[in-house]
LOTIMI-989297 format. One record per residue (C-alpha): residue in three letters; x, y, z. Coordinates in Angstrom, 2 decimals. Each point is the difference from the previous one (the first is absolute). Layout:
{rest=ALA | east=X | north=Y | up=Z};
...
# end
This chain:
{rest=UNK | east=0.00 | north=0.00 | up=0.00};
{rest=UNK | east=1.26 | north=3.43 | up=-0.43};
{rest=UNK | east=-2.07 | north=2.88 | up=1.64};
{rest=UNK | east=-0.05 | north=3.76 | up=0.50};
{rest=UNK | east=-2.07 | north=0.81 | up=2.87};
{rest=UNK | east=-0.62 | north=3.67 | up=0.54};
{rest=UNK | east=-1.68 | north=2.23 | up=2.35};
{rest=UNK | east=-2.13 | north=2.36 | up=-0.86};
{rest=UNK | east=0.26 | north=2.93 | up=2.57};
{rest=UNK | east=3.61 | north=1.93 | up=-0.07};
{rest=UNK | east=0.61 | north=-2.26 | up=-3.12};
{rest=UNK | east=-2.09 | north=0.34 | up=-2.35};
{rest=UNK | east=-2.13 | north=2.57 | up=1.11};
{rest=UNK | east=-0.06 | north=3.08 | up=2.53};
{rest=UNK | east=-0.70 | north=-0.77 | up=3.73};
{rest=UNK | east=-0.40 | north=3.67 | up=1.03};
{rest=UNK | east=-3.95 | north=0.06 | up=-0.03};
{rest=UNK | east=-0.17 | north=-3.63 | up=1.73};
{rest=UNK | east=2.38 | north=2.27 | up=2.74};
{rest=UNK | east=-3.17 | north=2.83 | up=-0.64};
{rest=UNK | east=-2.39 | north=-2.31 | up=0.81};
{rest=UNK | east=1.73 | north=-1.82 | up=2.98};
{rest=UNK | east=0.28 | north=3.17 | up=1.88};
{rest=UNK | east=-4.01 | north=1.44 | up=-1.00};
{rest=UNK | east=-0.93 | north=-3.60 | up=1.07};
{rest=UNK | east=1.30 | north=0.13 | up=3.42};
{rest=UNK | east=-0.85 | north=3.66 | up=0.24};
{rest=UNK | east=-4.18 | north=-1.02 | up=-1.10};
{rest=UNK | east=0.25 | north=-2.79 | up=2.67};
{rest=UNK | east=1.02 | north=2.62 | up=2.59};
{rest=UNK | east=-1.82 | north=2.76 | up=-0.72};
{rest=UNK | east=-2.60 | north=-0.17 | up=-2.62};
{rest=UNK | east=-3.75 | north=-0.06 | up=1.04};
{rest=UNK | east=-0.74 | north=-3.53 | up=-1.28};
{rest=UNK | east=2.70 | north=-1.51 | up=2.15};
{rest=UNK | east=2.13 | north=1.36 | up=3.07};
{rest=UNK | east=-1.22 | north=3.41 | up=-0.26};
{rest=UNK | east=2.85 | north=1.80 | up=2.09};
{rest=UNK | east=0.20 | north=3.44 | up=0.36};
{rest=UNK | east=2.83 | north=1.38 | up=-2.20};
{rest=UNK | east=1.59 | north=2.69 | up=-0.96};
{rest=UNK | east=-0.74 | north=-0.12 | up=-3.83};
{rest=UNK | east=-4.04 | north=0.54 | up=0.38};
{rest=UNK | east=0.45 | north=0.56 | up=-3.98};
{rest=UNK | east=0.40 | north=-3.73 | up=-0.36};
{rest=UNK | east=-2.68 | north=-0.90 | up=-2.22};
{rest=UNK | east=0.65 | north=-3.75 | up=-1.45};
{rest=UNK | east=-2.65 | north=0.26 | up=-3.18};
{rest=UNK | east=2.19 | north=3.64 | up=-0.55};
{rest=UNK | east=3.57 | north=-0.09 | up=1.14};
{rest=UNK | east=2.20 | north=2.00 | up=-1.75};
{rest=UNK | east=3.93 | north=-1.58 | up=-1.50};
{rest=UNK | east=1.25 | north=2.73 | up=2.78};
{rest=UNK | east=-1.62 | north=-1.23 | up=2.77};
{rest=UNK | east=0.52 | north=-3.83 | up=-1.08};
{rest=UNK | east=4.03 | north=1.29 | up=0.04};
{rest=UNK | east=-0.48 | north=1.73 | up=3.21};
{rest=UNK | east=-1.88 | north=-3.26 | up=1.39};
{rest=UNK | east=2.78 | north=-2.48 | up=-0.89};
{rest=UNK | east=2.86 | north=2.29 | up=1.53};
{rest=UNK | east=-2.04 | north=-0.28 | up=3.12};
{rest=UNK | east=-0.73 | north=-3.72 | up=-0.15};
{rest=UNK | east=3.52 | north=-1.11 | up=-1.09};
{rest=UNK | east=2.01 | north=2.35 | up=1.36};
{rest=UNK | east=1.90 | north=1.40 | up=-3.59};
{rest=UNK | east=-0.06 | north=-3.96 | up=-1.17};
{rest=UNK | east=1.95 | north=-0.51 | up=3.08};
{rest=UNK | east=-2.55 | north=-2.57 | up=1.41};
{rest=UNK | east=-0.03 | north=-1.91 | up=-3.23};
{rest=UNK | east=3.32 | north=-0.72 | up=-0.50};
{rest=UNK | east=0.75 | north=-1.11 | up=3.41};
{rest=UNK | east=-3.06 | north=-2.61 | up=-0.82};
{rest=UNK | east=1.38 | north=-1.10 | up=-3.39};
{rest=UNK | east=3.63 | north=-0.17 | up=1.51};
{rest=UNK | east=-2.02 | north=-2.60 | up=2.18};
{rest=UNK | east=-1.48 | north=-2.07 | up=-3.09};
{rest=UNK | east=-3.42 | north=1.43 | up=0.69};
{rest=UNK | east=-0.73 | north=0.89 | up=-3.65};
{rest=UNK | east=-4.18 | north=0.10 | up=-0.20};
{rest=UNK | east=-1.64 | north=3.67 | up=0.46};
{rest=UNK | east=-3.16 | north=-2.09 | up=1.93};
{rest=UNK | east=2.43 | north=-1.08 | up=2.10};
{rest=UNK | east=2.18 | north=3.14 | up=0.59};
{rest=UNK | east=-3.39 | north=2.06 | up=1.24};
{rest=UNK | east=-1.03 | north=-3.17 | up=2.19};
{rest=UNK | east=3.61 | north=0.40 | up=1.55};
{rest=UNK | east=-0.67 | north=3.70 | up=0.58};
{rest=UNK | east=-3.33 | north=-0.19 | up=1.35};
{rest=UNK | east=0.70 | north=-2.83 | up=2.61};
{rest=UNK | east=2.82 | north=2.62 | up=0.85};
{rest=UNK | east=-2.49 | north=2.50 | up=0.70};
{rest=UNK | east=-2.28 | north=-1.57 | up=1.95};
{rest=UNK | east=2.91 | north=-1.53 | up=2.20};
{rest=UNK | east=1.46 | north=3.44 | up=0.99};
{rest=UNK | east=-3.49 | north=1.39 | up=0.42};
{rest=UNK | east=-0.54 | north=-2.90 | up=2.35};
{rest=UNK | east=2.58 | north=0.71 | up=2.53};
{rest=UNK | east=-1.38 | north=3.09 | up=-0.42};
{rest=UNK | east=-2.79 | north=-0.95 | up=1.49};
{rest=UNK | east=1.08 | north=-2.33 | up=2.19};
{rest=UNK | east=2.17 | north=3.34 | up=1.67};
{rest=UNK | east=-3.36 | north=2.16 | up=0.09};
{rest=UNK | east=-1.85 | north=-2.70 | up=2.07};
{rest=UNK | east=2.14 | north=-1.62 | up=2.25};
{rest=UNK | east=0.77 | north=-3.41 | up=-2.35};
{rest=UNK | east=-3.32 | north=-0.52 | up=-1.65};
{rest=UNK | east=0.45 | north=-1.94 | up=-3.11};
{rest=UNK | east=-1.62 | north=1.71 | up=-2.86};
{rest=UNK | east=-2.55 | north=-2.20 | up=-1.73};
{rest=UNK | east=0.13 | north=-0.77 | up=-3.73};
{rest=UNK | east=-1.53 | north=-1.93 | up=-2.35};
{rest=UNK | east=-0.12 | north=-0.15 | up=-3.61};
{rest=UNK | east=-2.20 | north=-2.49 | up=-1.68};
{rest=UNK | east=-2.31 | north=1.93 | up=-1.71};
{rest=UNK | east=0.07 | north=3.71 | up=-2.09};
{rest=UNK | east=-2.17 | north=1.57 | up=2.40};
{rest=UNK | east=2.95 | north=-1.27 | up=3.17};
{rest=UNK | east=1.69 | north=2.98 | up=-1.40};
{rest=UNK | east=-2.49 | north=2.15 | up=1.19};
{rest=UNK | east=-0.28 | north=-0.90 | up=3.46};
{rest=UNK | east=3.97 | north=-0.40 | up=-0.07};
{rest=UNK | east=0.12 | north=3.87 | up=-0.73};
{rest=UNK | east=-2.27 | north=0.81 | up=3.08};
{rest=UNK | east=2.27 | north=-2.19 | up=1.94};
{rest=UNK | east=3.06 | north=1.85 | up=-0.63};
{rest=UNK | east=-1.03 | north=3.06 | up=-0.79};
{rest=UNK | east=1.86 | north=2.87 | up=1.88};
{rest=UNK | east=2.89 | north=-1.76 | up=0.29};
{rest=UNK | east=2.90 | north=0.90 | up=-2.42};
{rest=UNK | east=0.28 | north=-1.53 | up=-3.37};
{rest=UNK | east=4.22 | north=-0.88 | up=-0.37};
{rest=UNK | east=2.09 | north=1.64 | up=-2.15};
{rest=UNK | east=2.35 | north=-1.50 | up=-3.03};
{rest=UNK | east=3.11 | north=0.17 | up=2.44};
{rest=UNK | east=-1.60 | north=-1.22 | up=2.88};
{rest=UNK | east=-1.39 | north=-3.39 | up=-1.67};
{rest=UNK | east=3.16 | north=-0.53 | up=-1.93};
{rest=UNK | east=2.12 | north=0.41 | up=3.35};
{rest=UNK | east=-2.53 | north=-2.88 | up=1.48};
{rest=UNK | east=1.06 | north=-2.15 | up=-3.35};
{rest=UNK | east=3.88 | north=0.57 | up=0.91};
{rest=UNK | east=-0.40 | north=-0.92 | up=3.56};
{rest=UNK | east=-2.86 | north=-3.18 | up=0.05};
{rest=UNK | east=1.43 | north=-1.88 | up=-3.62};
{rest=UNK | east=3.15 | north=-1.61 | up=0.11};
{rest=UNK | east=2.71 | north=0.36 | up=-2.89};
{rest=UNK | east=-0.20 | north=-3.24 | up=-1.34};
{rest=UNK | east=-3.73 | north=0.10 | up=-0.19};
{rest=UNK | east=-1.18 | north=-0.34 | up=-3.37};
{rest=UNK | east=-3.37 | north=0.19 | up=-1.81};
{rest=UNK | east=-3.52 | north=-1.73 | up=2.38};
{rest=UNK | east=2.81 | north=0.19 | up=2.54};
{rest=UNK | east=-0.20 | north=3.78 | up=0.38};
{rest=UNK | east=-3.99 | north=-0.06 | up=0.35};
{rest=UNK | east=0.64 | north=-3.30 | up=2.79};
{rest=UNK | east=2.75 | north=2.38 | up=2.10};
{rest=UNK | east=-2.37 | north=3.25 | up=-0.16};
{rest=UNK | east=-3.20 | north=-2.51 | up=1.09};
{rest=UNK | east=2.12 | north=-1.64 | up=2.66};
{rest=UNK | east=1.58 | north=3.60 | up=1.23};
{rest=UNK | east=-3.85 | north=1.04 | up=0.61};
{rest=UNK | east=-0.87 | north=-2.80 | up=2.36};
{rest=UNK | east=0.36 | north=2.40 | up=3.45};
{rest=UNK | east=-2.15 | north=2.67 | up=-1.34};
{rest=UNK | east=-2.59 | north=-2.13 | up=-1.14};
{rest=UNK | east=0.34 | north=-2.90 | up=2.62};
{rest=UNK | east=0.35 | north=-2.33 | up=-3.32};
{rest=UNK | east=1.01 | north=-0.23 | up=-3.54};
{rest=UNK | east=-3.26 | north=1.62 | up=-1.44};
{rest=UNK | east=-1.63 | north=-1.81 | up=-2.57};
{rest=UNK | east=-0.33 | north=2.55 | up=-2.69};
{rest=UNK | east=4.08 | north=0.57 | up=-0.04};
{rest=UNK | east=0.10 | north=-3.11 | up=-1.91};
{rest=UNK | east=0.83 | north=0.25 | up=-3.98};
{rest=UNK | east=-2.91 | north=-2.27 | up=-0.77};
{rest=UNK | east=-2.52 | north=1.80 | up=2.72};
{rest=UNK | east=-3.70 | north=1.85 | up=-1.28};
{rest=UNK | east=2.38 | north=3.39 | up=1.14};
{rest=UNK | east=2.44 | north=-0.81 | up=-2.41};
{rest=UNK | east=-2.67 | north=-1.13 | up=-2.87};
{rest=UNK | east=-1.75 | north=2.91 | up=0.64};
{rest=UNK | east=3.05 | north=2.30 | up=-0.21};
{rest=UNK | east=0.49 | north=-1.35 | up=-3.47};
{rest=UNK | east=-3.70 | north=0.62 | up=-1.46};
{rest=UNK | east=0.89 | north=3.65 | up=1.50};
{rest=UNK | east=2.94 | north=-0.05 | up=-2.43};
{rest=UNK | east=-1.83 | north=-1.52 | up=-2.58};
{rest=UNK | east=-2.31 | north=2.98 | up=-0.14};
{rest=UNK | east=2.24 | north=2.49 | up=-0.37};
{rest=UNK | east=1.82 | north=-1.37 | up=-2.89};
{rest=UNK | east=-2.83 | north=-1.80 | up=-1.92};
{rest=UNK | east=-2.21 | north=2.56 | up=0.97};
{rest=UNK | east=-4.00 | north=-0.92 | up=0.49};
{rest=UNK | east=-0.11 | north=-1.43 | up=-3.54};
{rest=UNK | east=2.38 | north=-2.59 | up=0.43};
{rest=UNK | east=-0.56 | north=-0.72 | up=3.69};
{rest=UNK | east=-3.61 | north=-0.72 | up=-1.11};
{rest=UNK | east=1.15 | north=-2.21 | up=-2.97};
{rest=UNK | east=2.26 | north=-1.90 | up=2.42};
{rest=UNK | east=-2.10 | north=-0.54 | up=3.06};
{rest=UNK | east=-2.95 | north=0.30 | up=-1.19};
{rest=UNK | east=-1.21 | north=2.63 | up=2.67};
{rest=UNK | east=0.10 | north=3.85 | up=0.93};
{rest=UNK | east=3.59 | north=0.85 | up=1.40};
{rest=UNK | east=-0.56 | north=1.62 | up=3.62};
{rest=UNK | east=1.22 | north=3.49 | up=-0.99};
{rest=UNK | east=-1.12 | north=0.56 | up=-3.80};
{rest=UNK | east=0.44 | north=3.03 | up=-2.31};
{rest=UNK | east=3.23 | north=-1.19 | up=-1.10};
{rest=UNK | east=1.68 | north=0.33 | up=-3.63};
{rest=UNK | east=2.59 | north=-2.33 | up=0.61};
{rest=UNK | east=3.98 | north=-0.20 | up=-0.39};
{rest=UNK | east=0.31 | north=-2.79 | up=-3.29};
{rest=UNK | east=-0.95 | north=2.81 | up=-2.33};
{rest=UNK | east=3.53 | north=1.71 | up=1.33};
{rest=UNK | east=2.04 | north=-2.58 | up=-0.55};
{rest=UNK | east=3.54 | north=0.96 | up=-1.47};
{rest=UNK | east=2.06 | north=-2.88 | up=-1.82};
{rest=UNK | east=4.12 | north=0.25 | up=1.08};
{rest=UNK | east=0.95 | north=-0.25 | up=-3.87};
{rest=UNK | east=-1.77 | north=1.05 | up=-3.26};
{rest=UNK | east=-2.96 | north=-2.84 | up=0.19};
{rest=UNK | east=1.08 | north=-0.75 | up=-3.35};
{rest=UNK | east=3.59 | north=-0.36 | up=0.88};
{rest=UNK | east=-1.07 | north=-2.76 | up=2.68};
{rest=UNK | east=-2.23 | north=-1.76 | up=-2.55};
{rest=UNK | east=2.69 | north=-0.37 | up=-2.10};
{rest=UNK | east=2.15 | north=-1.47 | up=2.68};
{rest=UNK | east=-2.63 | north=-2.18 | up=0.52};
{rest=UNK | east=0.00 | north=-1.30 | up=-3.52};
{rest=UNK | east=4.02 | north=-0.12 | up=-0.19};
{rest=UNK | east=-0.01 | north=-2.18 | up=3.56};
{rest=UNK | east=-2.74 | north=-2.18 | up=-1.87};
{rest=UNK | east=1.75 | north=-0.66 | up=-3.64};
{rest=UNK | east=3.20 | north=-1.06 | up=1.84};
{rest=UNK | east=-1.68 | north=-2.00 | up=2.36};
{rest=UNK | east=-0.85 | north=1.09 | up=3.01};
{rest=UNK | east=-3.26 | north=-0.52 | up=1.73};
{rest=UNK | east=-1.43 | north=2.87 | up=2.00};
{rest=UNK | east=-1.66 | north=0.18 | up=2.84};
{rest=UNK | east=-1.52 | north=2.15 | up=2.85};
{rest=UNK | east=0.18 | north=0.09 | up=3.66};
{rest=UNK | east=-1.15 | north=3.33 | up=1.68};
{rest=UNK | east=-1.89 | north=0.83 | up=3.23};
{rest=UNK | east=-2.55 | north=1.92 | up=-2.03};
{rest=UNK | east=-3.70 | north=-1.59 | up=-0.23};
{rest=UNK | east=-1.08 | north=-1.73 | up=-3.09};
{rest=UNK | east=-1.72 | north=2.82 | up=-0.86};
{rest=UNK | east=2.45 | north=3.09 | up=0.54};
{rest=UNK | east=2.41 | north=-2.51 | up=-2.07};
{rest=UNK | east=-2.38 | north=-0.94 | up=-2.68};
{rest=UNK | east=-1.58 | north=3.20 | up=-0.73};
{rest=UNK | east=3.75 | north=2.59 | up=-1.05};
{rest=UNK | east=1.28 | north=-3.09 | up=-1.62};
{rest=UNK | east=-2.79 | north=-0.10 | up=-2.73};
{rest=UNK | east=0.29 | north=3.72 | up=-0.34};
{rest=UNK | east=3.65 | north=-0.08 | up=-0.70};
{rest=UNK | east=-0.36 | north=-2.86 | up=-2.22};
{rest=UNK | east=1.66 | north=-2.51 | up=1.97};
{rest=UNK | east=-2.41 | north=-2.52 | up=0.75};
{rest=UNK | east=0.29 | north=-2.19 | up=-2.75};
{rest=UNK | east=3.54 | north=-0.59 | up=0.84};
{rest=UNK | east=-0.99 | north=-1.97 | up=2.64};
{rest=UNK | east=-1.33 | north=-3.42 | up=0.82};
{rest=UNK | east=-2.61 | north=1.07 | up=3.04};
{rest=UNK | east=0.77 | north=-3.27 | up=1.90};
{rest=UNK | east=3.12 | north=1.67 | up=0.65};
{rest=UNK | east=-1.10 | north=3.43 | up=0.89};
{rest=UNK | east=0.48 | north=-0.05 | up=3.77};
{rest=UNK | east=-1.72 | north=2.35 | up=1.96};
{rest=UNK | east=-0.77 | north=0.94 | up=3.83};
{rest=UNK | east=-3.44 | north=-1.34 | up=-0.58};
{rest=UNK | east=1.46 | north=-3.84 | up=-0.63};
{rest=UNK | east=2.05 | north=0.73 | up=3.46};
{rest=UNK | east=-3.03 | north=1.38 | up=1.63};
{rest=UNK | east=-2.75 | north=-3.01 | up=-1.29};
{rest=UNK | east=3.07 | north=-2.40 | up=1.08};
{rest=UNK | east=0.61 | north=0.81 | up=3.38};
{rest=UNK | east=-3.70 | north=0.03 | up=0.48};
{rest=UNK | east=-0.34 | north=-3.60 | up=-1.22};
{rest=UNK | east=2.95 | north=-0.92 | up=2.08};
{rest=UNK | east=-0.37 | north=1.14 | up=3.36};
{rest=UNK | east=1.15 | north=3.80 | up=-0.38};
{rest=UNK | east=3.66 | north=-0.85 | up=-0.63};
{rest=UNK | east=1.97 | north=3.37 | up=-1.04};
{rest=UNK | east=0.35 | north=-0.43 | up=-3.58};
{rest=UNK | east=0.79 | north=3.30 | up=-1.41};
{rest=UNK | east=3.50 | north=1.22 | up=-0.93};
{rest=UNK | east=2.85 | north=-0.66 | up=1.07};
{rest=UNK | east=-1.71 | north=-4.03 | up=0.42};
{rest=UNK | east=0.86 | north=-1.87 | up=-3.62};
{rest=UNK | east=-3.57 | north=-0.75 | up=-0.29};
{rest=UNK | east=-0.29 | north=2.85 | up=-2.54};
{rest=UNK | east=3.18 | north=-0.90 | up=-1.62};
{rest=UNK | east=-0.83 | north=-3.48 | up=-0.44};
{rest=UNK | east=-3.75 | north=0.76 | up=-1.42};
{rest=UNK | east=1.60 | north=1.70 | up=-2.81};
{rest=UNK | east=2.81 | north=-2.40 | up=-0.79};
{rest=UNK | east=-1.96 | north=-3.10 | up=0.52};
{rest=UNK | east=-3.79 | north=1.07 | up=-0.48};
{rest=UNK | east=-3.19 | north=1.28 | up=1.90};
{rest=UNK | east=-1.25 | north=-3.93 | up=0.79};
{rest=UNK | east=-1.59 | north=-0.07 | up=3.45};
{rest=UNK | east=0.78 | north=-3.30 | up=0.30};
{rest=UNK | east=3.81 | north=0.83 | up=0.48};
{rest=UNK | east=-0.62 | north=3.01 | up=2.10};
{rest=UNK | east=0.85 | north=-1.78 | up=3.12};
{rest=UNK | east=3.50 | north=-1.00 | up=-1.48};
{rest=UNK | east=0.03 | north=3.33 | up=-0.76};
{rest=UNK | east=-0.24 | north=1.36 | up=3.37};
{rest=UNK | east=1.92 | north=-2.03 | up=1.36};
{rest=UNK | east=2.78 | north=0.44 | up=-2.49};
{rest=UNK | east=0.35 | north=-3.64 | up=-1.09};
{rest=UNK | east=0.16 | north=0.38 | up=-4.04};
{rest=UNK | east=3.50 | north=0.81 | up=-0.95};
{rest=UNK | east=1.39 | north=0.64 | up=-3.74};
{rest=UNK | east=1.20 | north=-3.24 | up=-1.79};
{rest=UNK | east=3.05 | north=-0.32 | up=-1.10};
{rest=UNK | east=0.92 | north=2.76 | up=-3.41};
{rest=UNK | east=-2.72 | north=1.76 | up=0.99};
{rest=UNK | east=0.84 | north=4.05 | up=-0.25};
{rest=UNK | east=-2.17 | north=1.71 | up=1.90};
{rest=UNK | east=0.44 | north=4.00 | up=0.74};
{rest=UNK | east=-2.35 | north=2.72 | up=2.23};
{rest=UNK | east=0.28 | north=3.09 | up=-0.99};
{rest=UNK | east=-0.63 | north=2.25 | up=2.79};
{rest=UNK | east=0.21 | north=3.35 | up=1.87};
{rest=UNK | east=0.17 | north=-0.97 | up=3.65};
{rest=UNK | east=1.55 | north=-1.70 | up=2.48};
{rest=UNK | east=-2.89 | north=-2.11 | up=-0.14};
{rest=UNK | east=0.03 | north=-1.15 | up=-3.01};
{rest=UNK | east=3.63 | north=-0.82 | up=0.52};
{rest=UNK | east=-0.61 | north=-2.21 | up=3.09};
{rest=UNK | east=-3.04 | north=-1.83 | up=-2.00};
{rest=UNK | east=2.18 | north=-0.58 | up=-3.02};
{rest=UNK | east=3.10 | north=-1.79 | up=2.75};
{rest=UNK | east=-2.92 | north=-1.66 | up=1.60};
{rest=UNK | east=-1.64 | north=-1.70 | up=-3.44};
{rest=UNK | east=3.43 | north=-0.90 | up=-0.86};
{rest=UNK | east=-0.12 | north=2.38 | up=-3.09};
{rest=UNK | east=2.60 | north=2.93 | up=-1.04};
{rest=UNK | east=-0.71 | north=3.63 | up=0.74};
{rest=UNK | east=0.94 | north=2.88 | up=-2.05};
{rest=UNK | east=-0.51 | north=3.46 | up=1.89};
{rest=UNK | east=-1.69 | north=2.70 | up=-2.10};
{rest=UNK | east=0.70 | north=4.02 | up=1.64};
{rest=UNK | east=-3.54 | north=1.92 | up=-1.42};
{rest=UNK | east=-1.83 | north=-1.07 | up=3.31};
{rest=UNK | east=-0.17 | north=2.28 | up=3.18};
{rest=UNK | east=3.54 | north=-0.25 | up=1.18};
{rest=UNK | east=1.20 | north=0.54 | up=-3.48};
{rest=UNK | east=3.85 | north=-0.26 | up=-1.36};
{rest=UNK | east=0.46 | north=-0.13 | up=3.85};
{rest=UNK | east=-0.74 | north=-3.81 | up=-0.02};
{rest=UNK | east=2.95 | north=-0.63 | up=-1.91};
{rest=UNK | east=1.84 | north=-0.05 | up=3.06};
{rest=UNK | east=-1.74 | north=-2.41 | up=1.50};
{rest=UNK | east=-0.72 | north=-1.88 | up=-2.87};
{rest=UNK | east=4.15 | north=-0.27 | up=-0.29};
{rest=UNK | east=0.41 | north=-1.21 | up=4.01};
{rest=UNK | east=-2.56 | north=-2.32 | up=-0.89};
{rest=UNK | east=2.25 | north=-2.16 | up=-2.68};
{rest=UNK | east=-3.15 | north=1.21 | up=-2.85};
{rest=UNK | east=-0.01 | north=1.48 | up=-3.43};
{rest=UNK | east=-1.87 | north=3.61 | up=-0.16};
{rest=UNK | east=-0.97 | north=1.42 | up=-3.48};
{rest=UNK | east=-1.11 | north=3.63 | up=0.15};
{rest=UNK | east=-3.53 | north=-0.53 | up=-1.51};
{rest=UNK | east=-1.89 | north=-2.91 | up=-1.17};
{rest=UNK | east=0.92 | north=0.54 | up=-3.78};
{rest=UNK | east=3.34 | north=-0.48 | up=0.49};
{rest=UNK | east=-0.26 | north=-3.32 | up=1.49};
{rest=UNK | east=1.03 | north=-2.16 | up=-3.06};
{rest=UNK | east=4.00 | north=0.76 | up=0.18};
{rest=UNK | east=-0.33 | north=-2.22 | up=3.37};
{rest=UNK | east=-2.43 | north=-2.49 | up=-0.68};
{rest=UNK | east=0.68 | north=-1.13 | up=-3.06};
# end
């Protein structure tokens, strides 16, 4: 077999509005009258109307200038869904000591099963403080080990929360309703209410939105990476896709750029194979940096091998070349993890400055995804 495997986000195309939308999501779930409804200091926030300055102003707030993200994807924790469930969980620890000072060790009870938990949630903590960028990144540093890696981070913050809660709370969990729910926020922001509707087949809880696909911005001339495609194809390569996107947010820029047809769609890889698989299997953490993705595209979307695929078991055969093309450390540790190669591309968020680490890391880097062929072929 030889395979090209290639992400789409930082790769092939931009990931500064799935950034956007990380940061309005978590700032909706906070403060927006359909969920949290916190007072904040930007009463202009109006989801069906926000403006590109606020959305800029909104993800320097969440993420700190980007410095929140890439501490997460320097940890292998590559999916937006699960970079806002790792900030919220954050939130609502901090706030909880919070409380716990203001009443004399009261634990703060939370519970997140359904939409309309986030309602009652936001009467439970409101007047407390919502946590700044620095302060939940500084509770990262101190509560996650350095060799902690991927589901591991999400395990170390759960585990860290256990005195202000009394337990692990359920809804820290990657699999929980919180976390589910967290993504169908996200969802609605970048599909916007059309999309959401097509996809789950029901009203999103905060409508009025346009959606983020109809922004998308290719890293190359979408012509340029068709014709790579094409090249790859003729000399024999067979391509493949492994991204944390859903189906949909894959599906829907590929056909507009053309690229579709390149592919065989039982091995397009998205977050929604992870997300159907860990439900059918207990609620193992399947997204990136696990091979589970990796091994979907190279091998095929049959749920009959999915648990080999979690648990890693199907390993290249012997002449197989198989290569992930990526942006992230992620991607990287999937790639070592599948047993494939990695090649490093530098047009995702930490740009030419992953070459560096690409380098310590005994990889290849090419500085955008049409330039791979000088190193795979």
């Amino acid at each position: 077999m030889k395979k090209i495997i290639f992400d789409v986000d930082g790769v092939l195309l931009s990931e500064e509005h799935y950034y956007d939308v990380s940061g309005l999501t978590v700032w909706e779930i906070l403060y927006g009258r359909a969920y949290m409804g916190l007072p904040s200091e930007r009463e202009d926030f109006v989801p069906a109307a926000v403006t590109d300055g606020q959305t800029a102003a909104i993800r320097q707030a969440v993420w700190g200038g980007d410095r929140l993200l890439a501490w997460l994807r320097g940890k292998g924790l590559n999916s937006n869904w699960d970079m806002v469930h790792a900030w919220l969980i954050t939130a609502f620890w901090l706030m909880a000591e919070e409380y716990q000072r203001r009443t004399g060790g009261d634990v703060l009870p939370l519970s997140f099963r359904t939409e309309s938990d986030f309602r009652r949630a936001g009467m439970e903590l409101m007047g407390l403080p919502v946590p700044k960028a620095d302060a939940v990144l500084a509770r990262w540093e101190v509560s996650v080990s350095e060799t902690a890696e991927g589901a591991a981070v999400i395990r170390a913050l759960a585990e860290a929360m256990r005195p202000a809660f009394g337990e692990i709370p359920e809804w820290t969990a990657a699999g929980s309703d919180f976390s589910r729910m967290c993504a169908e926020a996200f969802q609605s922001w970048y599909l916007g209410d059309d999309g959401f509707i097509a996809r789950n087949r029901r009203l999103p809880v905060s409508g009025g939105k346009k959606g983020f696909l109809r922004k998308e911005q290719p890293l190359a001339p979408a012509g340029e990476i068709l014709a790579l495609f094409r090249r790859l194809k003729a000399e024999g390569w067979e391509l493949a896709v492994a991204t944390g996107r859903s189906r949909e947010e894959t599906e829907i820029p590929f056909r507009q750029f053309g690229w579709h047809e390149e592919f065989d769609p039982l091995f397009i890889a998205s977050g929604s194979d992870a997300w159907e698989a860990s439900k059918k299997l207990g609620g193992v953490f399947l997204d990136k940096p696990h091979p589970f993705l990796y091994e979907c595209a190279a091998y095929g979307r049959r749920p009959k091998a999915y648990r080999e695929y979690a648990a890693g078991a199907v390993r290249p055969a012997a002449g197989d070349e198989i290569w992930v093309i990526g942006d992230s450390e992620a991607d990287r540790l999937g790639a070592e993890a599948a047993g494939f190669r990695f090649l490093g591309i530098l047009t995702g968020l930490e740009g030419t400055r992953a070459a560096e680490h690409f380098r310590r890391a005994g990889v290849p880097a090419a500085e955008r995804v049409t330039a791979i062929e000088q190193i795979v072929g």
